[in-house]
mmJSON file of the N, C-alpha and C atoms, coordinates in Angstrom:
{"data_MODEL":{"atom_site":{
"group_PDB":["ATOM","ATOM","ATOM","ATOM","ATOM","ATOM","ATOM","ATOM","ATOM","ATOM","ATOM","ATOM","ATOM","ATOM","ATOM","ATOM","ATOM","ATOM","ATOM","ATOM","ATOM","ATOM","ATOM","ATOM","ATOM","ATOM","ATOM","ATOM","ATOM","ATOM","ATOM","ATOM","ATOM","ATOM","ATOM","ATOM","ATOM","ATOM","ATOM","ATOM","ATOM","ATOM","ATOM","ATOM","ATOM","ATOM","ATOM","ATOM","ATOM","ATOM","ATOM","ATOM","ATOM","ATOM","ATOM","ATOM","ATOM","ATOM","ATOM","ATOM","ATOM","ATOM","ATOM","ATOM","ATOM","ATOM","ATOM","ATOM","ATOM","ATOM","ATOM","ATOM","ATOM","ATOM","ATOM","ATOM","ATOM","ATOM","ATOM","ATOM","ATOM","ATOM","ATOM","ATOM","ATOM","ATOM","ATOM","ATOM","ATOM","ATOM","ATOM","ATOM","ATOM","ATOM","ATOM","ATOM","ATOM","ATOM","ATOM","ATOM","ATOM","ATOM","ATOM","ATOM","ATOM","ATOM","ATOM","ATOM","ATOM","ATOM","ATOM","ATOM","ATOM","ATOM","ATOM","ATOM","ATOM","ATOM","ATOM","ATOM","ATOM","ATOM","ATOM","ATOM","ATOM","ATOM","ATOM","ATOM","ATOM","ATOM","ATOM","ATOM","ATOM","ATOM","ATOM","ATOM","ATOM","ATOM","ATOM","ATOM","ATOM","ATOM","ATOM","ATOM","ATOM","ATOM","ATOM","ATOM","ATOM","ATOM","ATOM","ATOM","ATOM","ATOM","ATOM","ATOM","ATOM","ATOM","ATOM","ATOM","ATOM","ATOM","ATOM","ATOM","ATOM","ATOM","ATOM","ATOM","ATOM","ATOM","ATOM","ATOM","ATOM","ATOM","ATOM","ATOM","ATOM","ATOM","ATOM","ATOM","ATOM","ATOM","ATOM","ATOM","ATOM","ATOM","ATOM","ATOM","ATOM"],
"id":[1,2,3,4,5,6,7,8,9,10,11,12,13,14,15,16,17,18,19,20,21,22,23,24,25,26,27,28,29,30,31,32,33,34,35,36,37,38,39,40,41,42,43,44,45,46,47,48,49,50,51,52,53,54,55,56,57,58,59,60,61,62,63,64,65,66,67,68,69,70,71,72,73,74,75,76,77,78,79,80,81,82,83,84,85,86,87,88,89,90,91,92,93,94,95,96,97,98,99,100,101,102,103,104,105,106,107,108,109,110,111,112,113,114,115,116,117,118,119,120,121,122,123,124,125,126,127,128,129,130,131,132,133,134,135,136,137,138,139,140,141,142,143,144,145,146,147,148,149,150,151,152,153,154,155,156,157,158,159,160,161,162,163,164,165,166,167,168,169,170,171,172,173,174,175,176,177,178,179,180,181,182,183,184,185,186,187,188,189],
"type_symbol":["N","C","C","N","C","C","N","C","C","N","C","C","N","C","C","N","C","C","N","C","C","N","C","C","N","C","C","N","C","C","N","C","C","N","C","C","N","C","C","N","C","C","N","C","C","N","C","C","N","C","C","N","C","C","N","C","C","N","C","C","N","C","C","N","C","C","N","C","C","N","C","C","N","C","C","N","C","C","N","C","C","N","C","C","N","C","C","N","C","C","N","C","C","N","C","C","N","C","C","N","C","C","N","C","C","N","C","C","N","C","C","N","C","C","N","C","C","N","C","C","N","C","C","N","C","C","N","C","C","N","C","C","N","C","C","N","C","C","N","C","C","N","C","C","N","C","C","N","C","C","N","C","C","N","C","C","N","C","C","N","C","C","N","C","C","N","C","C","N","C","C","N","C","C","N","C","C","N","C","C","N","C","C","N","C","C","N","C","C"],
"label_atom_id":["N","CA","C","N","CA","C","N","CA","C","N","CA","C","N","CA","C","N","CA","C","N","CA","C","N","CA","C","N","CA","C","N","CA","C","N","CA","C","N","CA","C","N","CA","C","N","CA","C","N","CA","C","N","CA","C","N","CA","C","N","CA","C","N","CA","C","N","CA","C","N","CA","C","N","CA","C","N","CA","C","N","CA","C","N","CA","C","N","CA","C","N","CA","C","N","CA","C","N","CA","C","N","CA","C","N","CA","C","N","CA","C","N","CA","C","N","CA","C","N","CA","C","N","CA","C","N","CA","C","N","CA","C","N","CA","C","N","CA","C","N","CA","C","N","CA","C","N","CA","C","N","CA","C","N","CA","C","N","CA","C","N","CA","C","N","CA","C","N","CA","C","N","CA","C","N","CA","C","N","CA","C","N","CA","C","N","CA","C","N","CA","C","N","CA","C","N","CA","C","N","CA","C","N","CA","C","N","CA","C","N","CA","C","N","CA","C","N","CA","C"],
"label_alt_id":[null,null,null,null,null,null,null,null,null,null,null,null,null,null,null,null,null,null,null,null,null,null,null,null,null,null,null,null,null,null,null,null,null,null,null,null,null,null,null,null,null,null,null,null,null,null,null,null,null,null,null,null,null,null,null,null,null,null,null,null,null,null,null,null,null,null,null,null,null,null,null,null,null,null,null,null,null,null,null,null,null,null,null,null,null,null,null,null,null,null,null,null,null,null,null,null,null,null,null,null,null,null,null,null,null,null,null,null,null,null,null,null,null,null,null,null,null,null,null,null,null,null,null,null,null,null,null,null,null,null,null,null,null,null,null,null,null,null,null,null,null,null,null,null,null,null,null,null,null,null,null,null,null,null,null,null,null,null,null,null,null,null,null,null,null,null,null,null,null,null,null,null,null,null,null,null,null,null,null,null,null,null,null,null,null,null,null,null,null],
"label_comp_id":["UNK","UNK","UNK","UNK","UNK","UNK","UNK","UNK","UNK","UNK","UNK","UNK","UNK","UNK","UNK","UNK","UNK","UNK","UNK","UNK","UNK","UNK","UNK","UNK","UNK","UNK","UNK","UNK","UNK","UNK","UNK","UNK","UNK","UNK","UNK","UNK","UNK","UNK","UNK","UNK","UNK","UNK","UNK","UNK","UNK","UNK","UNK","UNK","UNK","UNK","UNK","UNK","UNK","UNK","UNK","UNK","UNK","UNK","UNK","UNK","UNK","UNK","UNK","UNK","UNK","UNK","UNK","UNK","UNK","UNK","UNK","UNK","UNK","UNK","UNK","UNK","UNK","UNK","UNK","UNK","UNK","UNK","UNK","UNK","UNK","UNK","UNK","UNK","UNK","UNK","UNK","UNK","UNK","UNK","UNK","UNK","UNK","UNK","UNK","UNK","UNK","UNK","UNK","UNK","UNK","UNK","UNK","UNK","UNK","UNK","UNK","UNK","UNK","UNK","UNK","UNK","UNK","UNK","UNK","UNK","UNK","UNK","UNK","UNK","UNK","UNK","UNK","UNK","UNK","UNK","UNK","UNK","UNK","UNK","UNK","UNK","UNK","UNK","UNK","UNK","UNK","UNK","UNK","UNK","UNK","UNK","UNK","UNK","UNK","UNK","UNK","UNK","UNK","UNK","UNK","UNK","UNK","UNK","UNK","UNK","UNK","UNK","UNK","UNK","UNK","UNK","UNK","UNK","UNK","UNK","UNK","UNK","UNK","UNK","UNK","UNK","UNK","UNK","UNK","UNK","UNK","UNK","UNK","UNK","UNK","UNK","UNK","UNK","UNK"],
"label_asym_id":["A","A","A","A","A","A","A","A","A","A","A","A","A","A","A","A","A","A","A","A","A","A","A","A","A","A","A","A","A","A","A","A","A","A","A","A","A","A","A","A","A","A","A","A","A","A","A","A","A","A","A","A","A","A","A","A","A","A","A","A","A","A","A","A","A","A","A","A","A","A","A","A","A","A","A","A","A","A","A","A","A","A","A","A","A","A","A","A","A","A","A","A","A","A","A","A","A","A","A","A","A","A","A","A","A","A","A","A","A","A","A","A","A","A","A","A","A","A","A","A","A","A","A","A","A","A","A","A","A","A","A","A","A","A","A","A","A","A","A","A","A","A","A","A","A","A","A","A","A","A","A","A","A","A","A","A","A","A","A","A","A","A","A","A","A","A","A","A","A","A","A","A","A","A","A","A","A","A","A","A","A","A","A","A","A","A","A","A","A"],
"label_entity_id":["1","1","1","1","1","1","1","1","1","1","1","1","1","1","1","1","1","1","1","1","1","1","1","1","1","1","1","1","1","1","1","1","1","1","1","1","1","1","1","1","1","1","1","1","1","1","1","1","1","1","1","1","1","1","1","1","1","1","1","1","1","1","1","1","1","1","1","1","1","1","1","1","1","1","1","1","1","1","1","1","1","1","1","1","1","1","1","1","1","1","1","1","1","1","1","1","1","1","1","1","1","1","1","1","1","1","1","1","1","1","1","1","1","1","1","1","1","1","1","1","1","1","1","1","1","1","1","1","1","1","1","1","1","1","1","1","1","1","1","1","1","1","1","1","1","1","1","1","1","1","1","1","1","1","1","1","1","1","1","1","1","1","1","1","1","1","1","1","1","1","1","1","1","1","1","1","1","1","1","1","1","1","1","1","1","1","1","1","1"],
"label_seq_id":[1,1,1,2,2,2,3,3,3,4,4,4,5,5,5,6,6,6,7,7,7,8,8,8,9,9,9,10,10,10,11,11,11,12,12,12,13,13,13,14,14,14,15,15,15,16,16,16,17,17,17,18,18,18,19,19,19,20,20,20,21,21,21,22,22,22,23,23,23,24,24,24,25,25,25,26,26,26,27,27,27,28,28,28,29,29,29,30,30,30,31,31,31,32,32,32,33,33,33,34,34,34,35,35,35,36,36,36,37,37,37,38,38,38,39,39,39,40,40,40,41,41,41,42,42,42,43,43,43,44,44,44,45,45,45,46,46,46,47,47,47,48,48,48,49,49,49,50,50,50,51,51,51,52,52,52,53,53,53,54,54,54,55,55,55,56,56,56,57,57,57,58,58,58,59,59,59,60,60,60,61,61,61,62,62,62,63,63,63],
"pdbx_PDB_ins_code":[null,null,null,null,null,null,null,null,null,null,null,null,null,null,null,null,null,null,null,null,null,null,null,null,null,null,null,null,null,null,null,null,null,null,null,null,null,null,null,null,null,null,null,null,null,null,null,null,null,null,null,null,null,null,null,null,null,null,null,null,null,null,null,null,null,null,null,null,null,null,null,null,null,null,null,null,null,null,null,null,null,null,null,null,null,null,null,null,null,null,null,null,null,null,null,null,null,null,null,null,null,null,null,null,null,null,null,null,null,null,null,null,null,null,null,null,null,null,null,null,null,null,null,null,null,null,null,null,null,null,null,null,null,null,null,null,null,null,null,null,null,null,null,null,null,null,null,null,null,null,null,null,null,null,null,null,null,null,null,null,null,null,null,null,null,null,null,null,null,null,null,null,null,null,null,null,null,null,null,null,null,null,null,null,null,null,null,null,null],
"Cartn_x":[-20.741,-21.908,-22.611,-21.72,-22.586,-23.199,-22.412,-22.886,-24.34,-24.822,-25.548,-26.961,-26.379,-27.537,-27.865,-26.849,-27.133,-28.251,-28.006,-28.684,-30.228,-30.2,-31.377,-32.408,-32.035,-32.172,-32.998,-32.129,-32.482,-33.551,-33.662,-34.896,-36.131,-35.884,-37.098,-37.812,-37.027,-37.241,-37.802,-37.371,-38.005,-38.995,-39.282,-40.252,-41.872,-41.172,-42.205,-42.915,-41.759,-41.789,-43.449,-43.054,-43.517,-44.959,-45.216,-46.427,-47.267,-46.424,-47.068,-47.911,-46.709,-47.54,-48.808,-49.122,-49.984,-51.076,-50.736,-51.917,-52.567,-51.311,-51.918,-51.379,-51.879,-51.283,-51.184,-52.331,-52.415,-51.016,-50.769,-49.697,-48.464,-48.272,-47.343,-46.949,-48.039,-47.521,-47.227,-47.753,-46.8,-45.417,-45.331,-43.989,-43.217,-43.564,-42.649,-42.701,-43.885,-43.216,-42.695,-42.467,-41.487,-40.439,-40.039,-38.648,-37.865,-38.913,-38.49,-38.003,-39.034,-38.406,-37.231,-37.224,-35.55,-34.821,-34.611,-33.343,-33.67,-33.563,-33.684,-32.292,-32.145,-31.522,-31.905,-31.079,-32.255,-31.808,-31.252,-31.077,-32.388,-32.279,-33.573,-35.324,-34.952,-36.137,-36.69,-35.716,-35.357,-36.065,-35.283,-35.532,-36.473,-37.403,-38.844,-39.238,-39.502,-40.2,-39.933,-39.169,-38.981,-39.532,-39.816,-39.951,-41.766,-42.441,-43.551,-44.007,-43.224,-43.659,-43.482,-42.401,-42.46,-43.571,-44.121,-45.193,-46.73,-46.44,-47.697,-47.898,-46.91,-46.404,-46.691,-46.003,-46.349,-47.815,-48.579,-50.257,-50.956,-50.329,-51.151,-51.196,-49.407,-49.339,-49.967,-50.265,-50.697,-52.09,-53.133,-54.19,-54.192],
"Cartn_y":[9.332,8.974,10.22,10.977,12.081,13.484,13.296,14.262,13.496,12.56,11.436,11.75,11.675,12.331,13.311,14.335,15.65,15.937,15.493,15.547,15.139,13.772,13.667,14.09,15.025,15.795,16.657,17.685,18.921,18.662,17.358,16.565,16.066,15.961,15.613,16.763,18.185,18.879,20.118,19.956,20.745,19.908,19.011,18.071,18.483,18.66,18.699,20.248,21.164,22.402,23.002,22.058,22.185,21.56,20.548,20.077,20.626,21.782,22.556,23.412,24.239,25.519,24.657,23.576,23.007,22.543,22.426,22.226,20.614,20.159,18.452,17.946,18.383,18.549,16.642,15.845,14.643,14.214,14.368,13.559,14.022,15.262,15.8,15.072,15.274,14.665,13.184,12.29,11.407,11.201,11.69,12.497,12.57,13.657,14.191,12.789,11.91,10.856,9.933,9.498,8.477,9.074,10.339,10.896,11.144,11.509,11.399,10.159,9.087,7.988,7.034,7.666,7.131,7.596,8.774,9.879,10.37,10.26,10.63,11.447,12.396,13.215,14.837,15.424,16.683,17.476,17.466,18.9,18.505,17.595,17.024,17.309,16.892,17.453,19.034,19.869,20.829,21.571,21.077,21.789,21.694,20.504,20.379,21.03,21.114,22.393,23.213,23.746,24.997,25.6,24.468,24.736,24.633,23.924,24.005,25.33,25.449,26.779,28.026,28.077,29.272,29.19,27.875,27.7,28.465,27.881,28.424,29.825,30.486,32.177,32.739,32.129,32.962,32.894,31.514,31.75,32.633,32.64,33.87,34.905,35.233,36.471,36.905,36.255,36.713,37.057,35.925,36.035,37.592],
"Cartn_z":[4.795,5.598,6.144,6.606,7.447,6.247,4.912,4.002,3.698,3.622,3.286,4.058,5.552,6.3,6.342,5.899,6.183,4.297,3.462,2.201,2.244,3.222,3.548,4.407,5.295,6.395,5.772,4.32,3.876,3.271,2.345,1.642,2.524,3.413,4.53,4.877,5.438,5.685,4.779,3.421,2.401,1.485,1.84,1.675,2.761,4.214,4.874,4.571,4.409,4.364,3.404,1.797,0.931,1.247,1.924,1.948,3.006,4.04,5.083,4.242,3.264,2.783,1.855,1.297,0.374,1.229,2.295,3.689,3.38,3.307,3.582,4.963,5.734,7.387,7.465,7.719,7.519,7.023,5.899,4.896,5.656,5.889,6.563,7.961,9.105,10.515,10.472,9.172,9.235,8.867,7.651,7.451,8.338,9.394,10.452,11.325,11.777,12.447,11.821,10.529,10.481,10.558,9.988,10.14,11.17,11.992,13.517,14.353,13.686,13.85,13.201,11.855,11.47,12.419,12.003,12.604,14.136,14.922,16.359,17.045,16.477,17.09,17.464,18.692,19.228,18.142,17.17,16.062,15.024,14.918,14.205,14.62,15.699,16.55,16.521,16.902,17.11,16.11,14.406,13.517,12.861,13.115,13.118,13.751,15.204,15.766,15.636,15.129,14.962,13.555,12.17,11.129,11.535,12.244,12.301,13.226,14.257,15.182,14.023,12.581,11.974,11.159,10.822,9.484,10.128,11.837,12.339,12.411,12.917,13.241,11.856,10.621,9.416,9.2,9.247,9.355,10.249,11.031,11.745,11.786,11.145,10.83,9.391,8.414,7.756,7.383,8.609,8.747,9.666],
"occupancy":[1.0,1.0,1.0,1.0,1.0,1.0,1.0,1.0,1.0,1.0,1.0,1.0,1.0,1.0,1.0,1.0,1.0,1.0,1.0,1.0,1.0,1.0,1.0,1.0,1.0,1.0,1.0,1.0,1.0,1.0,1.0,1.0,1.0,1.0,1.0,1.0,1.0,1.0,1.0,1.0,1.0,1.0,1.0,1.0,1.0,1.0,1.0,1.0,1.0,1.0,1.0,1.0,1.0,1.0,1.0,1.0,1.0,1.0,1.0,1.0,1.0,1.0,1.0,1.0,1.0,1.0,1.0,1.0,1.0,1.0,1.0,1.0,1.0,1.0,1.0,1.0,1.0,1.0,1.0,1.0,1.0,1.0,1.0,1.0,1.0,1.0,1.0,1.0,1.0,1.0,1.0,1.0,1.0,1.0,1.0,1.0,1.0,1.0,1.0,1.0,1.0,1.0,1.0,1.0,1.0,1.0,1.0,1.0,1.0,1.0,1.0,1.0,1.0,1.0,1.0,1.0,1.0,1.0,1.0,1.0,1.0,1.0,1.0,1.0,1.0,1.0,1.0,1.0,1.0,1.0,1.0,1.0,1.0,1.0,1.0,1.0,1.0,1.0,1.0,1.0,1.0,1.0,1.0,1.0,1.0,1.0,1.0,1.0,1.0,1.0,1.0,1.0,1.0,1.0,1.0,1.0,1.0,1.0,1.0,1.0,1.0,1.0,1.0,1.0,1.0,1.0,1.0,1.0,1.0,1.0,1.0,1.0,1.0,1.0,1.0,1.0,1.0,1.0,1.0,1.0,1.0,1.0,1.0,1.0,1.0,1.0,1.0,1.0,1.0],
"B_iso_or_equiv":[0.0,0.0,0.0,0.0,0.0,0.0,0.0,0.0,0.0,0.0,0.0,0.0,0.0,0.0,0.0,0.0,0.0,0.0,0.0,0.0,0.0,0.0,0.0,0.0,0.0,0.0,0.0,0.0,0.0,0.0,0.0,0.0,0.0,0.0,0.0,0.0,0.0,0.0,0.0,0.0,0.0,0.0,0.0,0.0,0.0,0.0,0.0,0.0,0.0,0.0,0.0,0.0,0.0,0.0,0.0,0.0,0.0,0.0,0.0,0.0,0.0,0.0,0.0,0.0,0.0,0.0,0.0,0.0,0.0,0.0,0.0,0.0,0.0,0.0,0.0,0.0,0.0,0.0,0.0,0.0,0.0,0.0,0.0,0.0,0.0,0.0,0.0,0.0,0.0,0.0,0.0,0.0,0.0,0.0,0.0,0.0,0.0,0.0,0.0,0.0,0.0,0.0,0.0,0.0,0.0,0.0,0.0,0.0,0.0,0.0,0.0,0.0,0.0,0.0,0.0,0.0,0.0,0.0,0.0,0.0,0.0,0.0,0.0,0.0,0.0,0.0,0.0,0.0,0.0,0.0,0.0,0.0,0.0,0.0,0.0,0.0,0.0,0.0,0.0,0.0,0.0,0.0,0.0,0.0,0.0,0.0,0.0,0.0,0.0,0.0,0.0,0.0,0.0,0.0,0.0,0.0,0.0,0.0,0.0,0.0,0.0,0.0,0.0,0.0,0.0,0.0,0.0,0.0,0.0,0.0,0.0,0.0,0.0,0.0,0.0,0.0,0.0,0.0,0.0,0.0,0.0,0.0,0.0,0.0,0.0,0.0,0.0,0.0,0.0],
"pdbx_formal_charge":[null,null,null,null,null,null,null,null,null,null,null,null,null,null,null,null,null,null,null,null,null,null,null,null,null,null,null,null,null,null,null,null,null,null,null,null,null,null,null,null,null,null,null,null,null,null,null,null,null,null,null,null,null,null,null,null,null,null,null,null,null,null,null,null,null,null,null,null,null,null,null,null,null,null,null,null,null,null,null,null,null,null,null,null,null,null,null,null,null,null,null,null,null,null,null,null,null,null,null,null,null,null,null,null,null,null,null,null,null,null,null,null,null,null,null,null,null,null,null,null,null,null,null,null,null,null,null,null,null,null,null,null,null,null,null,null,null,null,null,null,null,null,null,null,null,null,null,null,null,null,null,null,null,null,null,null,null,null,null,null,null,null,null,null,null,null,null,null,null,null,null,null,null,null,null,null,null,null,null,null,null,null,null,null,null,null,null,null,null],
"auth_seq_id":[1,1,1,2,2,2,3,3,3,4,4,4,5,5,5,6,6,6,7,7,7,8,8,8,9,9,9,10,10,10,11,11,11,12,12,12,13,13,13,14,14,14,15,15,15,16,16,16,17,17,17,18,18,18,19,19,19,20,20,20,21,21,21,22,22,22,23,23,23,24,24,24,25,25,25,26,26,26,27,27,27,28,28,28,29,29,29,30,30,30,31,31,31,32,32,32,33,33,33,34,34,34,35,35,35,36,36,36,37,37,37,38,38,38,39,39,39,40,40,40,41,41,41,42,42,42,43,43,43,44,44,44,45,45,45,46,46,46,47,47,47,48,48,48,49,49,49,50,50,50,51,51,51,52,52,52,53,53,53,54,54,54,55,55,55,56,56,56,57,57,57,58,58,58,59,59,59,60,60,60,61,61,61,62,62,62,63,63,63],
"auth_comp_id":["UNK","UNK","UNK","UNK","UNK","UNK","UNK","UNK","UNK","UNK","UNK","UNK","UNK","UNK","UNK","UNK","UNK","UNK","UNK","UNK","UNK","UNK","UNK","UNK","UNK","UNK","UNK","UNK","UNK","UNK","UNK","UNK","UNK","UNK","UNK","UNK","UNK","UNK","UNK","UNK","UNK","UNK","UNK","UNK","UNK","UNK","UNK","UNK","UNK","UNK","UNK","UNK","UNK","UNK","UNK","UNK","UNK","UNK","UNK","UNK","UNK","UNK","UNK","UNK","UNK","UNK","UNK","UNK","UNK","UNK","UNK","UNK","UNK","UNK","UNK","UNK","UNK","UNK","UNK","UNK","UNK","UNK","UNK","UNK","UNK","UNK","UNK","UNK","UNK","UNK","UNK","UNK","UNK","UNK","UNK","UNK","UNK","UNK","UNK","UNK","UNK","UNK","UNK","UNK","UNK","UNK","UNK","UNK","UNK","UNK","UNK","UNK","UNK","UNK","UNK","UNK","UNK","UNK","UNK","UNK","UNK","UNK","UNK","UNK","UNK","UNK","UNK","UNK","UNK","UNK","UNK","UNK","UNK","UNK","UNK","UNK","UNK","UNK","UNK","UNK","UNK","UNK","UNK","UNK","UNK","UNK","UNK","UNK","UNK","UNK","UNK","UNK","UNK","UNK","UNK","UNK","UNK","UNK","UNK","UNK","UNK","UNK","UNK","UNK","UNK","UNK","UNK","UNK","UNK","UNK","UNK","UNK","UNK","UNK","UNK","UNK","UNK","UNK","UNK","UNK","UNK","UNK","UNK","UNK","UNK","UNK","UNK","UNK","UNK"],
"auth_asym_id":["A","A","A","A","A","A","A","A","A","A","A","A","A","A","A","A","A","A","A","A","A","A","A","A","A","A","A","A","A","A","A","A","A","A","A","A","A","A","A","A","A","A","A","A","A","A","A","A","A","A","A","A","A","A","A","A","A","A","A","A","A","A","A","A","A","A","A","A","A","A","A","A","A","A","A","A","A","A","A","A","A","A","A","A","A","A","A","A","A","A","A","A","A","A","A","A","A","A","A","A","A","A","A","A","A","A","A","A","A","A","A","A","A","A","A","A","A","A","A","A","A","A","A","A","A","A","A","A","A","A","A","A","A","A","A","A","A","A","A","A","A","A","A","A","A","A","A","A","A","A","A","A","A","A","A","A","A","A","A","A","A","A","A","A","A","A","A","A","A","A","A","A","A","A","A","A","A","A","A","A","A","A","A","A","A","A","A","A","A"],
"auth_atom_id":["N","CA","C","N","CA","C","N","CA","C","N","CA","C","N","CA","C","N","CA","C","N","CA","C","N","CA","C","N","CA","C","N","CA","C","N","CA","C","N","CA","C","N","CA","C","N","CA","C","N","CA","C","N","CA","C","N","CA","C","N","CA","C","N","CA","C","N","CA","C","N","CA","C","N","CA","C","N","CA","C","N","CA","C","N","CA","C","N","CA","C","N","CA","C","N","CA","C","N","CA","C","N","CA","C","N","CA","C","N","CA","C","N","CA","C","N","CA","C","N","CA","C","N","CA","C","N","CA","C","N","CA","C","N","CA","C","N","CA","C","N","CA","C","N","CA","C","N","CA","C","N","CA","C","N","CA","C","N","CA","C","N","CA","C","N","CA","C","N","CA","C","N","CA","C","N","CA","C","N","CA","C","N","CA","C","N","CA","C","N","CA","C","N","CA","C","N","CA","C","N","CA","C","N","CA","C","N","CA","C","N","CA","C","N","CA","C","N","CA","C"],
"pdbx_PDB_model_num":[1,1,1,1,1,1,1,1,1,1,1,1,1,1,1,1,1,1,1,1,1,1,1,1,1,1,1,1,1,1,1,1,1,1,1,1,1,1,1,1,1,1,1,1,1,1,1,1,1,1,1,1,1,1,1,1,1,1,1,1,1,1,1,1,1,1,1,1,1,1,1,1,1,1,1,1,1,1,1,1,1,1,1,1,1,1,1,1,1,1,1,1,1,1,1,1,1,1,1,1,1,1,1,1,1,1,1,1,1,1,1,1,1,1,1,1,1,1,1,1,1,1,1,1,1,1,1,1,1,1,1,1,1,1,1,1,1,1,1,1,1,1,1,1,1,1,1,1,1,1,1,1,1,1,1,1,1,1,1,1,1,1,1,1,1,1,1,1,1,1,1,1,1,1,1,1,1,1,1,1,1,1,1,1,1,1,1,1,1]
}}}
């Protein structure tokens, strides 16, 4: 069970990853809320903000 979540976790998350850098922000923040709303836990949370606070930091840094 918990390898299960954790597989789907990495797939959600390199899912969202991939559609950040492709800049379908739309398609994406729903993404992030249903996922958020399956799975509701703070590592989950967490590692969403944190994957969006780096997507933003690398845009700016590269701008």
């Amino acid at each position: 069970m918990l390898s299960r979540i954790f597989d789907n976790e990495f797939y959600y998350l390199s899912l969202i990853y991939s559609l950040f850098l492709r800049k379908y922000n739309n398609i994406t923040k729903k993404i992030v809320n249903l996922y958020n709303k399956k799975l509701t836990t703070c590592k989950i949370h967490l590692k969403i903000e944190l994957l969006n606070f780096g997507i933003l930091f690398r845009k700016k840094k590269v701008r």
